[in-house]
N, CA, C and O of each residue as an XYZ file, in Angstrom:
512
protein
N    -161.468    247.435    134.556
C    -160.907    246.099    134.428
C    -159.709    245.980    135.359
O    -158.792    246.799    135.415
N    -159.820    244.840    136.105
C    -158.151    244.714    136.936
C    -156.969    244.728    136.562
O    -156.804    244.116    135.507
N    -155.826    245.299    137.111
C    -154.497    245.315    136.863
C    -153.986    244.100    137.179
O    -153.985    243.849    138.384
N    -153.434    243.047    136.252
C    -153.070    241.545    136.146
C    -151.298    241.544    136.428
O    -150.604    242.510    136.111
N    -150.714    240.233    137.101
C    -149.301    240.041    136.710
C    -149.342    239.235    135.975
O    -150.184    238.339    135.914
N    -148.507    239.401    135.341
C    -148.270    238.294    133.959
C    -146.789    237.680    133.168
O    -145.866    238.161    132.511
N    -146.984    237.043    133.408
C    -145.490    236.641    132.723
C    -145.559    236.135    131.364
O    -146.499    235.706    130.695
N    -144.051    236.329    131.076
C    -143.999    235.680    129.449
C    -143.302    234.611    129.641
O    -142.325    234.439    130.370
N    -144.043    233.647    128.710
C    -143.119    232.399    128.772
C    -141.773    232.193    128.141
O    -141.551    233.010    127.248
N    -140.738    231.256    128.375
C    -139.358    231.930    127.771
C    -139.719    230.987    125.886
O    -139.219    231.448    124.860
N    -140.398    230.037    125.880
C    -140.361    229.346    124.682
C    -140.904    229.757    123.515
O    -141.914    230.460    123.541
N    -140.379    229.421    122.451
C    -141.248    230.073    121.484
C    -142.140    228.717    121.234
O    -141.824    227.624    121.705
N    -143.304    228.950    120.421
C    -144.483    227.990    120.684
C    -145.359    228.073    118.979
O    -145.455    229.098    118.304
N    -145.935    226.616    118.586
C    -146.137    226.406    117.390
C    -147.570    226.276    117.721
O    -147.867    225.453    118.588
N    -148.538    226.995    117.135
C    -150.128    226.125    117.036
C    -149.950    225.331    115.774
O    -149.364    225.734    114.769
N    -150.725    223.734    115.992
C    -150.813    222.956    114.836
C    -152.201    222.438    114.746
O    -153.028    222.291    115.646
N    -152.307    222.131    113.163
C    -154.046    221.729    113.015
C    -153.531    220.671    112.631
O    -152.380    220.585    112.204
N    -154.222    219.867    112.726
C    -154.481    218.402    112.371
C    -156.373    218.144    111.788
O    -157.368    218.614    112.341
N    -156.325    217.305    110.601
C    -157.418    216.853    110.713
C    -158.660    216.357    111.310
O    -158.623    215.168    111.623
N    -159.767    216.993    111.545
C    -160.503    215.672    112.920
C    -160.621    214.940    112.996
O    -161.008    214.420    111.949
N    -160.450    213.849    114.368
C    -160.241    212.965    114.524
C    -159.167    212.000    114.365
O    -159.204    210.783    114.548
N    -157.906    212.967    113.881
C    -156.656    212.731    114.277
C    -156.006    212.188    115.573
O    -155.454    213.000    116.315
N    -156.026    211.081    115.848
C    -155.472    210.803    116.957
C    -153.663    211.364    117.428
O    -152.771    210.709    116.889
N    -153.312    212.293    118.200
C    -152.417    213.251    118.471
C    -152.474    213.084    120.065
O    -153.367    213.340    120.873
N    -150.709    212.366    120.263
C    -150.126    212.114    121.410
C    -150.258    213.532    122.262
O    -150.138    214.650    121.760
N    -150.510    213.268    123.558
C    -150.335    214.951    124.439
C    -148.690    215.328    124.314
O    -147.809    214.468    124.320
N    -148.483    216.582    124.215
C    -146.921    216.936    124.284
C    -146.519    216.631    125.478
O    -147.373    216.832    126.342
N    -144.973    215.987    126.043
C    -144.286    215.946    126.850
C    -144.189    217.116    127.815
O    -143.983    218.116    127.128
N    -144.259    217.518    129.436
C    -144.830    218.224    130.125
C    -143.538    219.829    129.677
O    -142.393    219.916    129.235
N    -144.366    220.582    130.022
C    -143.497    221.908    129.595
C    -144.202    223.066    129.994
O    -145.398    222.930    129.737
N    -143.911    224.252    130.569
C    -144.996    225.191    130.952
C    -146.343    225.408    130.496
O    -147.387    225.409    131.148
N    -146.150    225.590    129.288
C    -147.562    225.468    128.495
C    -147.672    224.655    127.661
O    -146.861    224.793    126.746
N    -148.691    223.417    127.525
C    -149.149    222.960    126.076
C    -150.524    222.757    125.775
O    -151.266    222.293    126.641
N    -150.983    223.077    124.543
C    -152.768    222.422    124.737
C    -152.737    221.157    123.761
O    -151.924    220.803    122.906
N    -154.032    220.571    124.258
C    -154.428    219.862    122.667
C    -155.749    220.098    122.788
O    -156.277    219.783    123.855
N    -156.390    220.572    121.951
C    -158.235    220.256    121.647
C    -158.742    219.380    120.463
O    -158.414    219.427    119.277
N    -159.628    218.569    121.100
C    -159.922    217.997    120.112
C    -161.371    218.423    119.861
O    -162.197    218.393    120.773
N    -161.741    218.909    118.348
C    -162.655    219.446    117.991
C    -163.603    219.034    117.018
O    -162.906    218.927    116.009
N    -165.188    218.629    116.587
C    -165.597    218.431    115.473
C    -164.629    218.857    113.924
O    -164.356    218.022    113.063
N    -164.322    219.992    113.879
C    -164.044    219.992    112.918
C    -162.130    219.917    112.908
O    -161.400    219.557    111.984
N    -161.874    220.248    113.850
C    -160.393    219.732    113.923
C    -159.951    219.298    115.055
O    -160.715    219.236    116.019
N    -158.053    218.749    115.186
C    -157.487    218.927    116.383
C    -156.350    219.641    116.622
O    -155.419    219.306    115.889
N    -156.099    220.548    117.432
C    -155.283    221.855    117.511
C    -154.290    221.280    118.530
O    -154.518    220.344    119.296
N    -153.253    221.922    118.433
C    -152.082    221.179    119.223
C    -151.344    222.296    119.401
O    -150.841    222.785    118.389
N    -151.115    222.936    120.677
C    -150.216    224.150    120.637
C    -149.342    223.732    121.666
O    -149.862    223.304    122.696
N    -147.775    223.789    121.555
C    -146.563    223.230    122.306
C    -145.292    224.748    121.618
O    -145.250    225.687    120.822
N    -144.642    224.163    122.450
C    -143.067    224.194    122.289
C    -143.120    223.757    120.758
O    -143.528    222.695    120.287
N    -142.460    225.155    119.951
C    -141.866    224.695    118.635
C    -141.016    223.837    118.217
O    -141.013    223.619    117.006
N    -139.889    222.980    119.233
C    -139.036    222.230    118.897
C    -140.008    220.946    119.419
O    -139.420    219.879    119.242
N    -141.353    220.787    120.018
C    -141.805    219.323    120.358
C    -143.270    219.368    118.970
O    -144.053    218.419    118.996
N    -143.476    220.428    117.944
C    -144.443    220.619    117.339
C    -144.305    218.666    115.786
O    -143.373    218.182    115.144
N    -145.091    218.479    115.866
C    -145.230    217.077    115.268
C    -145.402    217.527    113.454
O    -146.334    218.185    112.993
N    -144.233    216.962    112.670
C    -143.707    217.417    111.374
C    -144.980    217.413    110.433
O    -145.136    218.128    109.442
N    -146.058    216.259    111.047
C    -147.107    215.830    109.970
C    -148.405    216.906    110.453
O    -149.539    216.937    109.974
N    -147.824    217.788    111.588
C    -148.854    219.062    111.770
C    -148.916    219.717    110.640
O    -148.050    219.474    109.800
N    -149.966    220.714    110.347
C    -149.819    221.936    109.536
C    -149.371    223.175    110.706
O    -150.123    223.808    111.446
N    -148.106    223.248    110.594
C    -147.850    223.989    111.508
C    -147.629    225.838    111.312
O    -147.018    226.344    110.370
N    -148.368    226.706    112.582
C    -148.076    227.881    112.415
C    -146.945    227.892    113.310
O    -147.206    227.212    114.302
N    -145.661    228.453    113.353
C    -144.783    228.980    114.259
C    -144.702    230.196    114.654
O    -145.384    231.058    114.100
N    -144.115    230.406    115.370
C    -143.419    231.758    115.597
C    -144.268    232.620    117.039
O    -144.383    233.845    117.092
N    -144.565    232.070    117.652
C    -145.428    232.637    118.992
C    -145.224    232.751    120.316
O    -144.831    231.678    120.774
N    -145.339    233.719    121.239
C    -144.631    233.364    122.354
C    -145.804    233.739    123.279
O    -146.705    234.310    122.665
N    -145.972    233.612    124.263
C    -147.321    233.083    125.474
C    -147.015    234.006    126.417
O    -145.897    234.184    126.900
N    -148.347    234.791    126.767
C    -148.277    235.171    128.437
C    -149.382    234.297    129.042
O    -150.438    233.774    128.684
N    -148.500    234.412    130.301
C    -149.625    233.507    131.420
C    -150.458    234.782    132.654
O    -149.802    235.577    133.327
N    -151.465    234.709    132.671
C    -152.180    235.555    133.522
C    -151.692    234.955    135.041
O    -152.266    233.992    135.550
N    -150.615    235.619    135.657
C    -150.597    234.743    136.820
C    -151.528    234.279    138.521
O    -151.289    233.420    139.369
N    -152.586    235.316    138.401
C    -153.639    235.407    139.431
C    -154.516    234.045    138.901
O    -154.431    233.786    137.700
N    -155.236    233.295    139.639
C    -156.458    232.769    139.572
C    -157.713    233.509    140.197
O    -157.560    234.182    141.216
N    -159.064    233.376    139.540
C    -159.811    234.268    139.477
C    -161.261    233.055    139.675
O    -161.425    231.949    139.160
N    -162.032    233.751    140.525
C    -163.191    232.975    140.411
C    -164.047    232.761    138.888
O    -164.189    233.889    138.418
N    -164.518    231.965    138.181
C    -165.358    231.695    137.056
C    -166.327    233.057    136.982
O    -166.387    233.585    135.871
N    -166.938    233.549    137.848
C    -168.258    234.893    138.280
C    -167.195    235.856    138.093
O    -167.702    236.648    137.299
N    -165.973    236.284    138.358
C    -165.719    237.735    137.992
C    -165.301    237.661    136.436
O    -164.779    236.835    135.688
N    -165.753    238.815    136.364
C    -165.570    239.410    134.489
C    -164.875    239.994    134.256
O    -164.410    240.758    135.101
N    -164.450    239.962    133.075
C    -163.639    241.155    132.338
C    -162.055    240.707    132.624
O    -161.180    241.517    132.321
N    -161.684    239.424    133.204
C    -160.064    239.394    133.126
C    -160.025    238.805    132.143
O    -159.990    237.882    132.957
N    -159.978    238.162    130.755
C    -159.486    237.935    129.623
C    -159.421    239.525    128.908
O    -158.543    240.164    128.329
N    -160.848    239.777    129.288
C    -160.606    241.128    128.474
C    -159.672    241.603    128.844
O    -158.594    241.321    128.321
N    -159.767    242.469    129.852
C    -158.649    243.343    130.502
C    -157.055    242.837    129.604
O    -155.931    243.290    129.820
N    -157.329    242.110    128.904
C    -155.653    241.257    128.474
C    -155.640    242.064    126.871
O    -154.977    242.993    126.409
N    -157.189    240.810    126.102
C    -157.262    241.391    124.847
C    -157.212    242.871    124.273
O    -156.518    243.376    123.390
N    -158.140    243.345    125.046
C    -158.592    244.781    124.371
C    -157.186    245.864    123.992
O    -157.021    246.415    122.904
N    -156.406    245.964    125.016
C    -155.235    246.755    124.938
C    -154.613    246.179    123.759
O    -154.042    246.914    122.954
N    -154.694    244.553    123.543
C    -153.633    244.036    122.159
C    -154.519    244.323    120.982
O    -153.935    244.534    119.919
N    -156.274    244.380    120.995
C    -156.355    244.399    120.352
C    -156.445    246.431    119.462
O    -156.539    246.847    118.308
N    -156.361    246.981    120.627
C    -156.282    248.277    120.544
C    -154.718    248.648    120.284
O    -154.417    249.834    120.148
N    -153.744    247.652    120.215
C    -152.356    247.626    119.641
C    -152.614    247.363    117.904
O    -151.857    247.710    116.998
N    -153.808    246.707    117.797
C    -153.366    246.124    116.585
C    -152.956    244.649    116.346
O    -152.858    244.114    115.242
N    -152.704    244.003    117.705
C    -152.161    242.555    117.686
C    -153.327    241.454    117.651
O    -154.407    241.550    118.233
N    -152.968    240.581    116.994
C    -153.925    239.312    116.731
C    -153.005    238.180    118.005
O    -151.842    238.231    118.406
N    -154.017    237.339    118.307
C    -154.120    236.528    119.428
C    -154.071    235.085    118.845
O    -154.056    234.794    117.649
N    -154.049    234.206    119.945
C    -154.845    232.962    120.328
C    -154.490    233.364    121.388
O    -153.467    233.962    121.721
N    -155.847    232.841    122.259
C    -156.078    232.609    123.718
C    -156.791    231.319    123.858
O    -157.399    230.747    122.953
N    -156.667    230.946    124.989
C    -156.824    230.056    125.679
C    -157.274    229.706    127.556
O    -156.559    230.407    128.272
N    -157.867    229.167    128.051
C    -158.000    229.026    129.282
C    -157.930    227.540    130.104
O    -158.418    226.492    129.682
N    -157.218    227.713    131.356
C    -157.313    226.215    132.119
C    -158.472    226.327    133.013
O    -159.361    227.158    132.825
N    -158.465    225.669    133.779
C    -159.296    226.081    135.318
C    -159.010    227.304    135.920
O    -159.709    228.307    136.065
N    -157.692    227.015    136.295
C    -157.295    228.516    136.468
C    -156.915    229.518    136.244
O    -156.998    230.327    137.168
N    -156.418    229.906    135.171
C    -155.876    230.822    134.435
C    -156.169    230.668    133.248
O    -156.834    229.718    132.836
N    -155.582    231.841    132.344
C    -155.705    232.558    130.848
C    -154.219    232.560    130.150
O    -153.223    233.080    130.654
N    -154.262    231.974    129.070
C    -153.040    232.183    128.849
C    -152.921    232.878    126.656
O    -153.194    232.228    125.646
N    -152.637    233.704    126.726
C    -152.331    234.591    125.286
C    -151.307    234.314    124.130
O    -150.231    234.912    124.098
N    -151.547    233.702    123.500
C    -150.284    233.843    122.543
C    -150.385    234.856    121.142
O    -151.292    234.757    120.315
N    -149.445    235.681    121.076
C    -149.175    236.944    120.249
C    -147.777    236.086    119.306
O    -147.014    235.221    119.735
N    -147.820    236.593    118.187
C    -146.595    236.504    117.455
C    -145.116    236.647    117.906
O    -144.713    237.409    118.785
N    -144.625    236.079    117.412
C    -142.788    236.887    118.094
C    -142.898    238.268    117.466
O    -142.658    239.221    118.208
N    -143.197    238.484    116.322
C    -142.814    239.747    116.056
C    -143.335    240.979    117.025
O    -142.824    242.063    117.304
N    -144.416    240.426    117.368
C    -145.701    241.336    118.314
C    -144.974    241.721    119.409
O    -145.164    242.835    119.897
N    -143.964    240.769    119.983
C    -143.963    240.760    121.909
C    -143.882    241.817    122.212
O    -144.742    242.404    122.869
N    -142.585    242.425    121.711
C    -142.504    243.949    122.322
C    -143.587    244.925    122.398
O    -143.820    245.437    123.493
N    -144.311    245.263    121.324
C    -145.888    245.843    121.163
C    -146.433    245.578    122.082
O    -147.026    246.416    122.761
N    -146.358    243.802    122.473
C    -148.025    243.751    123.035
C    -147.247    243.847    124.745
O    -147.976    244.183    125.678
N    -146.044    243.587    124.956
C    -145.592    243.867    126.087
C    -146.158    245.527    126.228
O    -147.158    245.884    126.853
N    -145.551    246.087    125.736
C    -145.962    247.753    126.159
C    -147.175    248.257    125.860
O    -147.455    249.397    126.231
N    -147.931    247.611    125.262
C    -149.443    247.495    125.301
C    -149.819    247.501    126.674
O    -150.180    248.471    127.341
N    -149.671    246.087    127.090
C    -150.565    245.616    128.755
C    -149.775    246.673    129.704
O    -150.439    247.295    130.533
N    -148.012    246.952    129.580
C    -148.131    247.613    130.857
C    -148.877    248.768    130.289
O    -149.867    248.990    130.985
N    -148.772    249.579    129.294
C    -150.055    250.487    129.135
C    -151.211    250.863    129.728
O    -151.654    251.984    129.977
N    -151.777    249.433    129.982
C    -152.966    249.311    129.951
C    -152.894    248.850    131.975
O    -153.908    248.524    132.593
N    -151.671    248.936    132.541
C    -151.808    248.539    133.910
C    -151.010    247.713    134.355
O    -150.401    247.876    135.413
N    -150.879    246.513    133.461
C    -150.662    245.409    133.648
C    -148.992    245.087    133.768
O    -148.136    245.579    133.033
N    -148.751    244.131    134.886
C    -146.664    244.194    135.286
C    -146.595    242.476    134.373
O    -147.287    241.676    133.745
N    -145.473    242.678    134.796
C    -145.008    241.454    134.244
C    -143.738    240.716    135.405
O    -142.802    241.338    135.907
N    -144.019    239.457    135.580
C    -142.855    238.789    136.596
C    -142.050    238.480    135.596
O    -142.202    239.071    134.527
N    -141.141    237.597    135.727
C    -139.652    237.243    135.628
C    -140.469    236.134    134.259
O    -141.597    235.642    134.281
N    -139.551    236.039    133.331
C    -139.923    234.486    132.352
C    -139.795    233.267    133.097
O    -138.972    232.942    133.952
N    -140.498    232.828    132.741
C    -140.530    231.268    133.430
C    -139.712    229.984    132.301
O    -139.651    228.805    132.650
């Protein structure tokens, strides 16, 4: 599996569920935010201080960003991320854009899953 750079994001970050078919404003722009809207729900992951009160909100999470872009045909770069966290012991959400992968681990986790990936190869740039 390839050796990735990766950064951590500096924010801490809330996933929220909402009911389906919840209509849910996009968060205001910020390194990372998602929204999915899903049959059975809509998920909203932001910045904990922009997370919406009438969410069911999980807190406490902080994000790496895979910083390479990678063609769709090569394999194994999400893995290359998971396996080491999950061979830490750490539970996830992940996520993907077009171009990149991006991980969110617990706050309590970071340090773990930080010395996990370089473990496993993987550097880390500067927080964004």
């Amino acid at each position: 599996m390839p050796a990735l750079s990766l950064s951590l994001l500096e924010a801490s970050y809330a996933v929220c569920r909402f009911p389906a078919g919840t209509s849910v404003a996009a968060p205001p722009p910020s390194p990372f935010a998602l929204l999915v809207q899903a049959a059975e729900e809509t998920t909203l992951v932001c910045p904990l201080d922009q997370a919406p009160p009438e969410a069911e909100i999980d807190a406490g999470w902080r994000c790496f960003r895979i910083e390479q872009s990678f063609d769709f045909s090569v394999p194994g770069i999400l893995a290359s991320v998971l396996a080491p966290l999950a061979g830490a012991g750490i539970g996830i959400f992940a996520t993907s854009t077009f171009s990149t992968d991006y991980v969110l681990v617990k706050t309590a986790d970071t340090e773990k899953a930080v010395a996990a990936l370089e473990d496993a190869g993987h550097s880390f740039r500067n927080e964004n």
